[in-house]
C-alpha positions in Angstrom: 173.0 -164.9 -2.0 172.7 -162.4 0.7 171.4 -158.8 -0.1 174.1 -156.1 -2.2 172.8 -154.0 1.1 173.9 -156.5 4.0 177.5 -156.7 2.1 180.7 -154.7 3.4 180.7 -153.3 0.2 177.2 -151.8 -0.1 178.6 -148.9 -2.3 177.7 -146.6 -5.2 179.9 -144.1 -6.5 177.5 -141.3 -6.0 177.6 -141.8 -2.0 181.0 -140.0 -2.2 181.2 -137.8 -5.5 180.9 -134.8 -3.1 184.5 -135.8 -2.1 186.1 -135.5 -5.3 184.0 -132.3 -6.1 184.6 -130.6 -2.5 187.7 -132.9 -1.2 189.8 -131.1 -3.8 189.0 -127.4 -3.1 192.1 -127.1 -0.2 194.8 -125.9 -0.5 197.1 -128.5 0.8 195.5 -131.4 -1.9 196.4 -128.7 -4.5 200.2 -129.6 -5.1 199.0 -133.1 -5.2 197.3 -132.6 -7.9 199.8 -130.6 -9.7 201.9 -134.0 -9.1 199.2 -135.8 -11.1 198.3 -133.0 -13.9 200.5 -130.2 -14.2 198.4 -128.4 -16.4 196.1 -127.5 -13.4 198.9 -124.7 -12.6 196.6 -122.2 -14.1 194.4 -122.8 -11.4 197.0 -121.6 -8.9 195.5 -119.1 -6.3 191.9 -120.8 -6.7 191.9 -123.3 -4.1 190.0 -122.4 -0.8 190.9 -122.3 3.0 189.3 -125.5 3.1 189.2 -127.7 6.0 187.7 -131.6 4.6 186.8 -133.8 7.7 185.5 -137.4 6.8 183.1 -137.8 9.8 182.1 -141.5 11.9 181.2 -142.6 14.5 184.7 -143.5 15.5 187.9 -141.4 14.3 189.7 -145.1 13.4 186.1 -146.4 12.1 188.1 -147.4 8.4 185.4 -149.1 6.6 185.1 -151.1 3.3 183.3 -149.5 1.2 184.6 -151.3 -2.4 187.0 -153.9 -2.8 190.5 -152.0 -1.9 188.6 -148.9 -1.2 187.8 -148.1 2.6 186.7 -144.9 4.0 188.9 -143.7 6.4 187.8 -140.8 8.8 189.9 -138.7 10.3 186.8 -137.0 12.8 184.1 -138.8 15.2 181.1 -137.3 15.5 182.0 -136.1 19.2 184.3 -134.5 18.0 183.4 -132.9 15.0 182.6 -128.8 15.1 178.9 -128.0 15.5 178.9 -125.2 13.4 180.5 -126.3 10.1 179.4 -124.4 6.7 178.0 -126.7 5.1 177.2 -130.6 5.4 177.3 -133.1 2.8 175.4 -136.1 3.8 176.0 -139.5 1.4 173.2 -142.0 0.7 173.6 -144.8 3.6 171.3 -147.7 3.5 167.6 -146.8 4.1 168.0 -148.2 7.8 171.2 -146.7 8.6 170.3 -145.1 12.4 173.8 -144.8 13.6 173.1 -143.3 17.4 176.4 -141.0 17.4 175.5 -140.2 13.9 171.9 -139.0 14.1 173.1 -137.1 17.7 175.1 -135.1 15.5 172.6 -134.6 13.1 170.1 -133.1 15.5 173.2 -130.9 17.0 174.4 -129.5 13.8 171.0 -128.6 12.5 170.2 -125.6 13.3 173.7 -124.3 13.4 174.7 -125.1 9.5 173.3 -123.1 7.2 173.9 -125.4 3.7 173.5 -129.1 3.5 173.9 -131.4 0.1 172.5 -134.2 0.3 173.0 -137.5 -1.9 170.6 -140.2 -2.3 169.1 -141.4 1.0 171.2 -139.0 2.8 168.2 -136.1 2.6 166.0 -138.6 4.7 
């Protein structure tokens, strides 16, 4: 049996819980949610100006990452700003030395002043 790692579905849930804690800040997801739990209405007027991109190395990269769950990003890493306000970096596989991905990296260092990381992602 080959390696959880060297599956399409290398995946652990903590890799993308800053999406659910940061990917549901916008405004535009907010009546979304209201569709789901109306009871968030007293939240109204708390959601940020929030702009959420799901960065790759490719734009239409979609990617397993758990049986019927892919991520989908709607950036590539050329075309990504180089000043966001903060990163959050997920826990890829040890190894993971994507060339776009680490040229971004380098490029966005010095220019963003908070980054989360998760897991490997702080490597």
């Amino acid at each position: 049996m080959a390696p959880l790692a060297d599956s399409p579905y290398f995946f652990r849930l903590y890799f993308v819980v800053g999406i659910d804690i940061f990917g549901t800040l916008p405004e535009e997801y907010f009546p979304i949610s209201m569709g789901v739990l109306p009871g968030l209405g007293k939240f109204a007027g708390q959601t940020l100006d929030l702009t959420v991109y799901y960065l790759a190395a490719s734009a239409s990269d979609a990617k397993p990452v758990a049986p019927g769950l892919k991520y989908v990003p709607n950036i590539s890493c050329d075309d990504y700003p180089r000043d966001p306000d903060f990163l959050l970096v997920s826990g890829p596989p040890f190894d993971y030395r994507d060339p776009p991905a680490m040229r971004f990296v380098r490029e966005a260092r010095e220019r963003t002043p908070v980054w989360l990381t998760i897991c490997f992602g702080s490597i």
